[in-house]
Backbone as JSON Lines, residues from 0, in Angstrom:
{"i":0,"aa":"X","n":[-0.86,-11.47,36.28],"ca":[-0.99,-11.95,34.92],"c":[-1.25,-10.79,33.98]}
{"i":1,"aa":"X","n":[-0.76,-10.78,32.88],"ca":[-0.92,-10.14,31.65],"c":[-1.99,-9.99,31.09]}
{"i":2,"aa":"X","n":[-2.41,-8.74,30.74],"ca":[-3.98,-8.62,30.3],"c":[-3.6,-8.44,28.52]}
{"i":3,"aa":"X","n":[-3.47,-9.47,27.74],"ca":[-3.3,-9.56,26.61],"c":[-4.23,-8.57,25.92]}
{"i":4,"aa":"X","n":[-4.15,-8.17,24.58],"ca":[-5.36,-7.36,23.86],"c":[-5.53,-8.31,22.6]}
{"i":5,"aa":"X","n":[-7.06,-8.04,22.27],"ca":[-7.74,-8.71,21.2],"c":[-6.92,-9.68,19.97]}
{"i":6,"aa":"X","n":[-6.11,-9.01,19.76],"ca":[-4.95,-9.51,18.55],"c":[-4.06,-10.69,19.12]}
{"i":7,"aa":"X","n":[-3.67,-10.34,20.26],"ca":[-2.47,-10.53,20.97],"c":[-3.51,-12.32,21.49]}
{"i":8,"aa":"X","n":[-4.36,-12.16,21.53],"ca":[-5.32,-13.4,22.05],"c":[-5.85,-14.15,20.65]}
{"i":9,"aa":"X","n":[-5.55,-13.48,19.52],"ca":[-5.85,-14.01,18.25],"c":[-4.65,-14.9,17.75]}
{"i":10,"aa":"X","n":[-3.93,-14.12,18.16],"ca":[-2.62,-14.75,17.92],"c":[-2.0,-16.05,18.71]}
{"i":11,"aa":"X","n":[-2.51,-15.68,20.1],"ca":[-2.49,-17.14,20.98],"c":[-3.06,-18.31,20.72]}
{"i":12,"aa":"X","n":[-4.26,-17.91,20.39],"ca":[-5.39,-19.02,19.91],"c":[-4.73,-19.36,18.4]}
{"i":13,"aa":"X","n":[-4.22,-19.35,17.62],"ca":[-3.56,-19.96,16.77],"c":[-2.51,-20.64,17.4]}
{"i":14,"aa":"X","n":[-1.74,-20.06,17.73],"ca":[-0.63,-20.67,17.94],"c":[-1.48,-21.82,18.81]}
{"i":15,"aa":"X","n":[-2.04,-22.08,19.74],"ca":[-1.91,-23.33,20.51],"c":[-2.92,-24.26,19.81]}
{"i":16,"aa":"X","n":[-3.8,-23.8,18.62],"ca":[-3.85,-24.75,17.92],"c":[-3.06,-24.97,17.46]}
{"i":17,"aa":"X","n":[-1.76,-24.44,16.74],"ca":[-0.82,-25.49,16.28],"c":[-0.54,-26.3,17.38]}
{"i":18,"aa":"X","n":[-0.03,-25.58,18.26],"ca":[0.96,-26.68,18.91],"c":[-0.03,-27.98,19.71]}
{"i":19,"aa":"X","n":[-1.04,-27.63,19.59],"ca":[-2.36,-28.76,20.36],"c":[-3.11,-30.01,19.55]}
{"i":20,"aa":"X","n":[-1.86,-30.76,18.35],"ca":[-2.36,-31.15,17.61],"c":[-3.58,-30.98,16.49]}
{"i":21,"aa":"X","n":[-3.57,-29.39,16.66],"ca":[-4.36,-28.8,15.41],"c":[-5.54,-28.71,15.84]}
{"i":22,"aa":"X","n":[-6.56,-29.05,16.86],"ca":[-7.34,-28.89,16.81],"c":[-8.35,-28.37,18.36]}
{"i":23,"aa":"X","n":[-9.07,-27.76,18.32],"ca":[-9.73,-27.41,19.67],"c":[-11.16,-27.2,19.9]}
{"i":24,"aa":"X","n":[-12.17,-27.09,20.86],"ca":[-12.85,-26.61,21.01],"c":[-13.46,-25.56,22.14]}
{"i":25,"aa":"X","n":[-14.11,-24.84,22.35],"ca":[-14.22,-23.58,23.2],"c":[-13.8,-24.49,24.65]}
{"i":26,"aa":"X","n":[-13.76,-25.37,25.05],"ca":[-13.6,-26.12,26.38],"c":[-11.84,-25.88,26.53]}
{"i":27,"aa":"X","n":[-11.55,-26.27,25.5],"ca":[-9.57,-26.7,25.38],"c":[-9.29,-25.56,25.18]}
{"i":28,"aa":"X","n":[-9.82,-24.73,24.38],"ca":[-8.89,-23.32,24.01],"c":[-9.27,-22.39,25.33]}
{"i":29,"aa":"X","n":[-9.99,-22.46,26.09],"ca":[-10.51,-21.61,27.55],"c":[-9.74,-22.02,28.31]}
{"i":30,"aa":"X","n":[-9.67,-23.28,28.5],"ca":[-8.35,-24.39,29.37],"c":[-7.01,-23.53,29.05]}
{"i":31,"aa":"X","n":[-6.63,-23.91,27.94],"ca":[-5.68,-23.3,27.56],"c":[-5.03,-22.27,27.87]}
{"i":32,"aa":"X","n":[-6.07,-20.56,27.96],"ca":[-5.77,-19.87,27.75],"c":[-5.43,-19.43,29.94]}
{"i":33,"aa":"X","n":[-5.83,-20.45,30.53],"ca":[-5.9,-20.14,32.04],"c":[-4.33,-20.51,32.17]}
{"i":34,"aa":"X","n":[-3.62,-19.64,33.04],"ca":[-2.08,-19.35,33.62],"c":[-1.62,-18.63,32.37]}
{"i":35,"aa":"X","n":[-1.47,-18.65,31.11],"ca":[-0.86,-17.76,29.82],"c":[-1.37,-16.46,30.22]}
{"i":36,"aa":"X","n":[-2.85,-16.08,30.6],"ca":[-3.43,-14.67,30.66],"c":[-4.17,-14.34,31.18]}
{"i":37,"aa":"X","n":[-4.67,-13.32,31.46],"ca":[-6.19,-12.85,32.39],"c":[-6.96,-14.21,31.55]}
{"i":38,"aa":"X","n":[-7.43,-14.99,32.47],"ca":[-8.82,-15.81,32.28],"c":[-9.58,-15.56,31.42]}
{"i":39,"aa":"X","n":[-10.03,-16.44,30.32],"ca":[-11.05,-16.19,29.56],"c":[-12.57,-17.05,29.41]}
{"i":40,"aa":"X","n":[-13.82,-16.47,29.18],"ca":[-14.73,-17.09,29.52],"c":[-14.94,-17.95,28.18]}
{"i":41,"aa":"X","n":[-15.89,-18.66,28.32],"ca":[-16.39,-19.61,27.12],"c":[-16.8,-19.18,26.14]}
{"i":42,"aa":"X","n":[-17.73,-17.45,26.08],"ca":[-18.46,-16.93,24.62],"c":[-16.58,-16.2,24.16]}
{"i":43,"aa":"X","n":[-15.53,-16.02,25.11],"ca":[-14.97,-14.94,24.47],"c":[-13.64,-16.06,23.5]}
{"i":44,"aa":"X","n":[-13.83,-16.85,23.68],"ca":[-13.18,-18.08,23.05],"c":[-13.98,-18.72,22.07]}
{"i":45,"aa":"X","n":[-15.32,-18.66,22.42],"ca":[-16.49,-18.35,20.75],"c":[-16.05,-17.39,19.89]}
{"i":46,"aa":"X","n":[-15.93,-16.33,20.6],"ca":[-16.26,-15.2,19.61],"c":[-14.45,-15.27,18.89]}
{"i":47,"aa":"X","n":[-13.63,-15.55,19.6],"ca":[-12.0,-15.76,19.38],"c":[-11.84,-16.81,18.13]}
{"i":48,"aa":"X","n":[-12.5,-17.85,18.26],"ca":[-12.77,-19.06,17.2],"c":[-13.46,-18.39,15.96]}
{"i":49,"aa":"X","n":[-14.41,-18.08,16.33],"ca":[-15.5,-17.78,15.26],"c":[-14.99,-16.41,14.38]}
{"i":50,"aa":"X","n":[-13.76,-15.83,15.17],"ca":[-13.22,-14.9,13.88],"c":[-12.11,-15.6,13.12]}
{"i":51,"aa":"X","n":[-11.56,-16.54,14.15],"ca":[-10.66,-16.83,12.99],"c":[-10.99,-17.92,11.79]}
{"i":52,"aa":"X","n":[-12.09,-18.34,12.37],"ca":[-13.14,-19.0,10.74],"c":[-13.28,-18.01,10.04]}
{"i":53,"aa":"X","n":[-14.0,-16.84,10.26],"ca":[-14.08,-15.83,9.58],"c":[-13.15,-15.46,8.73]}
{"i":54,"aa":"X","n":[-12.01,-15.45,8.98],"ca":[-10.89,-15.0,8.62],"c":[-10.04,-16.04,7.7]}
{"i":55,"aa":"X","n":[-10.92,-17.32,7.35],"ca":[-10.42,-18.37,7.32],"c":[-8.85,-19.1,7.83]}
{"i":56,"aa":"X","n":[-8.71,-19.18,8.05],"ca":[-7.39,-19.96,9.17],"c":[-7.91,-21.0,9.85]}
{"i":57,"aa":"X","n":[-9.07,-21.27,10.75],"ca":[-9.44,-22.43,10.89],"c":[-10.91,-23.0,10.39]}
{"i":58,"aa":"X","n":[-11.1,-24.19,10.58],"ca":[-12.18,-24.93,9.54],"c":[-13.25,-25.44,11.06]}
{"i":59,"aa":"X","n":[-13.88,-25.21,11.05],"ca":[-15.57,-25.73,11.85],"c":[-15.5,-26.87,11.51]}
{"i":60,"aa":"X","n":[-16.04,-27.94,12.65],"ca":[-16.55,-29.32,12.05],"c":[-17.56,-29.64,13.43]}
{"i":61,"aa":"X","n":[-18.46,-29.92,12.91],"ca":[-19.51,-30.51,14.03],"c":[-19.35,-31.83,14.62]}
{"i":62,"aa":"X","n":[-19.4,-32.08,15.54],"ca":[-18.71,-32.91,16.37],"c":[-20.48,-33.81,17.02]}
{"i":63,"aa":"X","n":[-21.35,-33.33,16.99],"ca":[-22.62,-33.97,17.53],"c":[-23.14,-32.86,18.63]}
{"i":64,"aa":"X","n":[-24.61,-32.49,18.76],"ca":[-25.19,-31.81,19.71],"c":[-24.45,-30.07,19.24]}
{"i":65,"aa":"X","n":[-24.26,-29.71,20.76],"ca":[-23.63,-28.24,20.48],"c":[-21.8,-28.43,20.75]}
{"i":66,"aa":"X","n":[-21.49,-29.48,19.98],"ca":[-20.12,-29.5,20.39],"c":[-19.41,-29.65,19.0]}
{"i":67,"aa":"X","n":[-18.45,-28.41,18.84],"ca":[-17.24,-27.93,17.28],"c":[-16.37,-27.56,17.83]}
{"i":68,"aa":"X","n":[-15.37,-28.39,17.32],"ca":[-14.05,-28.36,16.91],"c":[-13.68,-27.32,16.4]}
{"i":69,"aa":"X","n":[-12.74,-26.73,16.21],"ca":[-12.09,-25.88,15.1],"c":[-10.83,-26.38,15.3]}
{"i":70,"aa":"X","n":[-10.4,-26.12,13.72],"ca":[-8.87,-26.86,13.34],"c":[-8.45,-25.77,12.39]}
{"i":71,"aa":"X","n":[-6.75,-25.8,12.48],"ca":[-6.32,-24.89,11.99],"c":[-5.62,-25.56,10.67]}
{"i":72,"aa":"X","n":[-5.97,-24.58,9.86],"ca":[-5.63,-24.96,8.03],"c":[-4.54,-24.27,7.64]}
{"i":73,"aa":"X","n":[-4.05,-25.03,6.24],"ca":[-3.17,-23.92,5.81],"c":[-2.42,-22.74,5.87]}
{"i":74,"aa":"X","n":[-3.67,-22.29,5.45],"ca":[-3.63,-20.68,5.57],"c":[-3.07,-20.07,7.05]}
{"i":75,"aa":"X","n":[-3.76,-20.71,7.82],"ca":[-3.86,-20.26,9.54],"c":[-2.57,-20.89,9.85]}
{"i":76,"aa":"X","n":[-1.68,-21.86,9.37],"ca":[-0.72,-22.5,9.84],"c":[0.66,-21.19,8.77]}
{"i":77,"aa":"X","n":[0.24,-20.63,8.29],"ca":[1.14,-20.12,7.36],"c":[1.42,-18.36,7.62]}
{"i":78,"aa":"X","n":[-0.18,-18.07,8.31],"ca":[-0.44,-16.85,8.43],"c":[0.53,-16.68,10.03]}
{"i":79,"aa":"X","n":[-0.12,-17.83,10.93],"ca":[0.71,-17.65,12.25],"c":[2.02,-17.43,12.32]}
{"i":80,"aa":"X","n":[3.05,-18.47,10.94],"ca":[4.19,-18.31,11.05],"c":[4.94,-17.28,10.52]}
{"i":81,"aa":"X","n":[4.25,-16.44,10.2],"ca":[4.03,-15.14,9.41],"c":[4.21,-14.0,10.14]}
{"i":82,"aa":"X","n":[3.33,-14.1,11.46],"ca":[3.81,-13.25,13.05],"c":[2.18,-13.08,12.97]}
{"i":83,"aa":"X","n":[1.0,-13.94,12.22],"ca":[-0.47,-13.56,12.75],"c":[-1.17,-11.9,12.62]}
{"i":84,"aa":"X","n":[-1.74,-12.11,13.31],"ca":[-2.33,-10.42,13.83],"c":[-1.68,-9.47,13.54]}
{"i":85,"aa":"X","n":[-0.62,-9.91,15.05],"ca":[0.07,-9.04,15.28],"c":[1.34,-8.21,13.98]}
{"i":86,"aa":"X","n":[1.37,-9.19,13.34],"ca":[2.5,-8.67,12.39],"c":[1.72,-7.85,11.01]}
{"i":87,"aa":"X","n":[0.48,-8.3,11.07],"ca":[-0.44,-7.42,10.53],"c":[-0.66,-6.11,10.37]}
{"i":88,"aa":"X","n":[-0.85,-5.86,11.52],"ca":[-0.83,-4.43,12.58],"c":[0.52,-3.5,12.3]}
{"i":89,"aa":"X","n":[1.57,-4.05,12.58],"ca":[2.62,-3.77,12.29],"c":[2.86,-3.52,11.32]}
{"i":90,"aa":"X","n":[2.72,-4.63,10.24],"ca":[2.87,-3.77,8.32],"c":[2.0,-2.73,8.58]}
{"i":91,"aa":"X","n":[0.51,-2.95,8.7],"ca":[-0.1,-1.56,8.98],"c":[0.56,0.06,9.42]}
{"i":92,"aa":"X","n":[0.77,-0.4,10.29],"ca":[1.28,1.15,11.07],"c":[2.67,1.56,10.16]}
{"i":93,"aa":"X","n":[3.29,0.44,9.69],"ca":[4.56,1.0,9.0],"c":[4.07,1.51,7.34]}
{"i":94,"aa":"X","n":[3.32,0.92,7.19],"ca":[2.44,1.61,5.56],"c":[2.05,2.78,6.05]}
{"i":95,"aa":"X","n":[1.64,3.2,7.12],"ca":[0.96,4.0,7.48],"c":[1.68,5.21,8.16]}
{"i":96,"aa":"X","n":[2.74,5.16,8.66],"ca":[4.04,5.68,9.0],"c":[5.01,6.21,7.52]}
{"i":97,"aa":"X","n":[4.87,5.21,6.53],"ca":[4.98,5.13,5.26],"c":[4.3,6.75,4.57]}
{"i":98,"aa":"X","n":[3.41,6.42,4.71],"ca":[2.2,6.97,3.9],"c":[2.52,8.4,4.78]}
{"i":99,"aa":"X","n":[2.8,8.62,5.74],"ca":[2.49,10.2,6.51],"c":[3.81,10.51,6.02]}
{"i":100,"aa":"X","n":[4.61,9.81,6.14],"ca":[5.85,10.53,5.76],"c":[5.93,10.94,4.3]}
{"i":101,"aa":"X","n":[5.53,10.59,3.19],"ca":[5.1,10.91,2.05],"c":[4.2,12.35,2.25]}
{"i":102,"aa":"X","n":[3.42,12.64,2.8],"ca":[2.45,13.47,3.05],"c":[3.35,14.59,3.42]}
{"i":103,"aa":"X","n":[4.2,14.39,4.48],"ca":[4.94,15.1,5.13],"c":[5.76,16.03,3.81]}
{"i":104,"aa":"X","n":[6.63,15.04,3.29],"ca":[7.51,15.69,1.99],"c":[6.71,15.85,1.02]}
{"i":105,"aa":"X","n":[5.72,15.68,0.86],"ca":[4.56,16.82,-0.63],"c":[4.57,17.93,0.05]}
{"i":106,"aa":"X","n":[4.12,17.84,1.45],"ca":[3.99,19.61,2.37],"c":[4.89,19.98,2.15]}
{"i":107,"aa":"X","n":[6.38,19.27,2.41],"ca":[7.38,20.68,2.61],"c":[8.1,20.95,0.99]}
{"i":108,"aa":"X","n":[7.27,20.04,-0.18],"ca":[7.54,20.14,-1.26],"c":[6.81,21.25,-2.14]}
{"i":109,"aa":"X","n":[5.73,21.01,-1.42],"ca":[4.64,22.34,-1.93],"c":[4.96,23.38,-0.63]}
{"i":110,"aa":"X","n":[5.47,23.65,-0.15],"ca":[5.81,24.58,0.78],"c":[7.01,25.26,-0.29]}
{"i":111,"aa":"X","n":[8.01,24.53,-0.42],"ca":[9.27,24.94,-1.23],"c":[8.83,25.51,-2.26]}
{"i":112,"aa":"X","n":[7.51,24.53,-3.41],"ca":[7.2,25.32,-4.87],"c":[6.38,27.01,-4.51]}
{"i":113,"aa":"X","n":[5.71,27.07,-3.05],"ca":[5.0,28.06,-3.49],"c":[6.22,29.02,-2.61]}
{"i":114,"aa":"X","n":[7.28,29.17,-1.78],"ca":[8.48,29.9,-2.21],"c":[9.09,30.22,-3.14]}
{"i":115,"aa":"X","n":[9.36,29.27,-3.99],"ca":[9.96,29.51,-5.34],"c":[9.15,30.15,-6.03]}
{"i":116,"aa":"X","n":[7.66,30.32,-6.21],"ca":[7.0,31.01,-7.14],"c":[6.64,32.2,-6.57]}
{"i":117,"aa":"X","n":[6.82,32.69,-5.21],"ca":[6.43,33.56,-4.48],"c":[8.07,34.3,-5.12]}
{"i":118,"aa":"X","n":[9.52,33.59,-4.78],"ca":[10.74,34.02,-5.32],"c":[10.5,35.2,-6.91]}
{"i":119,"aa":"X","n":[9.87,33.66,-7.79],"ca":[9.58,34.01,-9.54],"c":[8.68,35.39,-9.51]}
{"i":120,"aa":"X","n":[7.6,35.6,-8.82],"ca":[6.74,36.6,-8.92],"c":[7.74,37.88,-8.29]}
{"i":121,"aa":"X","n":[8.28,38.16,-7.33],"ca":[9.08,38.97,-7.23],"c":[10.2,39.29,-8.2]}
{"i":122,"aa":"X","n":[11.08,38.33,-8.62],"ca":[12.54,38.46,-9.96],"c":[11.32,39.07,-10.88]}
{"i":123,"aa":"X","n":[10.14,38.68,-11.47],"ca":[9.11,38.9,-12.31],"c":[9.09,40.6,-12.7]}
{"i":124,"aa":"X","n":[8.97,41.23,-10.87],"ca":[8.71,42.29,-10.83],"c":[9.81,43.42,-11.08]}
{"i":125,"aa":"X","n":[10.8,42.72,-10.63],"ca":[11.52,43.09,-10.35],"c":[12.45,43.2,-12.22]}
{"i":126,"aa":"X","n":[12.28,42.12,-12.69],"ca":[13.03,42.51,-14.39],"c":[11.92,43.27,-14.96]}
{"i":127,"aa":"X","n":[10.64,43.58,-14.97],"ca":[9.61,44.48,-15.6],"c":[10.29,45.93,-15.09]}
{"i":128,"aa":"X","n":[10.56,46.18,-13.96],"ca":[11.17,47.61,-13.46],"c":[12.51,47.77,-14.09]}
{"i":129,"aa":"X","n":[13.46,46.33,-14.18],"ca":[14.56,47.21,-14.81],"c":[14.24,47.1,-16.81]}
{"i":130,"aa":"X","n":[13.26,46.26,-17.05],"ca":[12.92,47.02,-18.47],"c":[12.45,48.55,-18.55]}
{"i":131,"aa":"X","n":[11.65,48.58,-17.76],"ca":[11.25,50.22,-17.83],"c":[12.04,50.77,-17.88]}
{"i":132,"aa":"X","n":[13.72,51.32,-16.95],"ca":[14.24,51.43,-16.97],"c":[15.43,51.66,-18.02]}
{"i":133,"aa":"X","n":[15.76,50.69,-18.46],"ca":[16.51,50.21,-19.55],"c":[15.81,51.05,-20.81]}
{"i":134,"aa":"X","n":[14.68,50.66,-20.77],"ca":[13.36,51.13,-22.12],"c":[13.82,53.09,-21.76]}
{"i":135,"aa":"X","n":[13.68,53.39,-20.93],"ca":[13.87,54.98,-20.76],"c":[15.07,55.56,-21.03]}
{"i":136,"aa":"X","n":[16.27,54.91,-20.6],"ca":[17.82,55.11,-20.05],"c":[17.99,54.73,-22.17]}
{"i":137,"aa":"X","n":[17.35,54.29,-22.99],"ca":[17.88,53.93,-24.48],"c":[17.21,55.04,-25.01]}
{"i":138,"aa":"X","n":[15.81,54.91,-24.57],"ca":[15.25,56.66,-25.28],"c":[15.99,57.65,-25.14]}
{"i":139,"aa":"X","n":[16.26,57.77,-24.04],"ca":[17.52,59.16,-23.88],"c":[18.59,59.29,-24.65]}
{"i":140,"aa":"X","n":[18.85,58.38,-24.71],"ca":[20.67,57.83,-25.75],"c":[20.67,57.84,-27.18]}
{"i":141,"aa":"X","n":[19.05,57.63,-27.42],"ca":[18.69,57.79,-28.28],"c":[18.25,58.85,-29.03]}
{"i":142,"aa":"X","n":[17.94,59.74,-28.16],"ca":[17.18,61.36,-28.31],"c":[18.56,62.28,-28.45]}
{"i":143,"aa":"X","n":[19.65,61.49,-27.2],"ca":[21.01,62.91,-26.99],"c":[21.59,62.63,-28.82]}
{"i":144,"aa":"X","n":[21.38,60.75,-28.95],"ca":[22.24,60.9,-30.19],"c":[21.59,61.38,-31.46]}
{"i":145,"aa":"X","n":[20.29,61.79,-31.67],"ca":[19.4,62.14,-32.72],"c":[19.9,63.62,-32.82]}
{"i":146,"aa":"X","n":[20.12,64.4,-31.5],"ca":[20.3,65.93,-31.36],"c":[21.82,65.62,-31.91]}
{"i":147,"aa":"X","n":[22.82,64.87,-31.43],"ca":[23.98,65.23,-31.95],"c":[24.14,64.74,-33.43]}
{"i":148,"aa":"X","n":[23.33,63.86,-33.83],"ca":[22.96,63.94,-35.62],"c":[22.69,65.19,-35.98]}
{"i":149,"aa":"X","n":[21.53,65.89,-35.43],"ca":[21.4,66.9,-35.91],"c":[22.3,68.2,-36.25]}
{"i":150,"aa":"X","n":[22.88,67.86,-34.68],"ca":[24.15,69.73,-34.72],"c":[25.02,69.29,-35.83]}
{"i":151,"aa":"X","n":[25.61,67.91,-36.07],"ca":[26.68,67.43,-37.04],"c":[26.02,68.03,-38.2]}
{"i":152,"aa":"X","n":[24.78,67.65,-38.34],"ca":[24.31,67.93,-39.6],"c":[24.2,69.44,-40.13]}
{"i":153,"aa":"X","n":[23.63,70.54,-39.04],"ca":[22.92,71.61,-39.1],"c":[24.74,72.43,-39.11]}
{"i":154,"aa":"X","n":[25.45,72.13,-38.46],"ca":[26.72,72.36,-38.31],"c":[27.73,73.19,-39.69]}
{"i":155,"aa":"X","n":[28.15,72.13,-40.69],"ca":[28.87,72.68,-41.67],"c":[27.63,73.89,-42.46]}
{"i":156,"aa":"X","n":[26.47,73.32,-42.36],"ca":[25.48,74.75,-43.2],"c":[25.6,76.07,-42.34]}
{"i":157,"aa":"X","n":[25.98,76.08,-41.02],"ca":[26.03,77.33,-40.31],"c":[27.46,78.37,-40.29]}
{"i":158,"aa":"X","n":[28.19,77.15,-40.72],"ca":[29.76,78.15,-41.32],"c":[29.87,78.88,-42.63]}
{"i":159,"aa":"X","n":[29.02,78.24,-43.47],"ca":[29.26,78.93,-45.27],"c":[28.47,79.85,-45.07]}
């Protein structure tokens, strides 16, 4: 037999209140749960009931002495057909699968921006050197053409 897990037994215990005319108590749902799965005792079919009140899905009703019913409502009839627990879990992990993969592409998004600015700081350095450059290579061009102003100029006074 199958050793079901916590959810997977949350999910049983709904369902066979539906299908058990809606209603049970720790006697029927323990019954129940013998040949479907590893055996379950009487508190763990308390404690199985008593979350899904918690959880509202089924409703408590006192029956006389220490003997309650639980019946499944609305909600619990809507949530089961829904996939229960288990489908719970599942949106979970896929929000959550969701969510890392988001995480994932900011990393390799901020991975990319601080390349690109690591790129910018280099081109940065790299156009400041060819201004210097440029800035020196015009002074010169500027100095050869000031001297050849000058000889033009100093020029016709050195023939008369």
């Amino acid at each position: 037999m199958k050793n079901f897990t916590v959810v997977e037994r949350l999910d049983q215990a709904l369902s066979m209140l539906k299908k058990n005319g809606y209603s049970m108590n720790i006697d029927t749902l323990t019954e129940a749960f013998k040949g479907q799965s590893k055996d379950i005792q009487a508190d763990e079919a308390n404690r199985i009931l008593l979350k899904l009140e918690k959880d509202g899905y089924v409703t408590k009703t006192h029956h006389g002495g220490n003997n309650f019913w639980f019946s499944i409502n609305f909600d619990g009839f809507v949530f089961e057909e829904e996939g229960g627990y288990t489908a719970v879990i599942l949106k979970t992990q896929a929000e959550l699968a969701l969510i890392q993969q988001e995480k994932d592409l900011l990393a390799a998004d901020r991975f990319h921006n601080l390349a690109v600015a690591d790129n910018m700081e280099k081109n940065a350095k790299r156009l400041n050197y060819l201004t210097f450059w440029l800035s020196i290579g015009s002074g010169i061009l500027a100095l050869i053409e000031l001297i050849k102003f000058l000889v033009w100029i100093i020029s016709p006074l050195t023939k008369s």
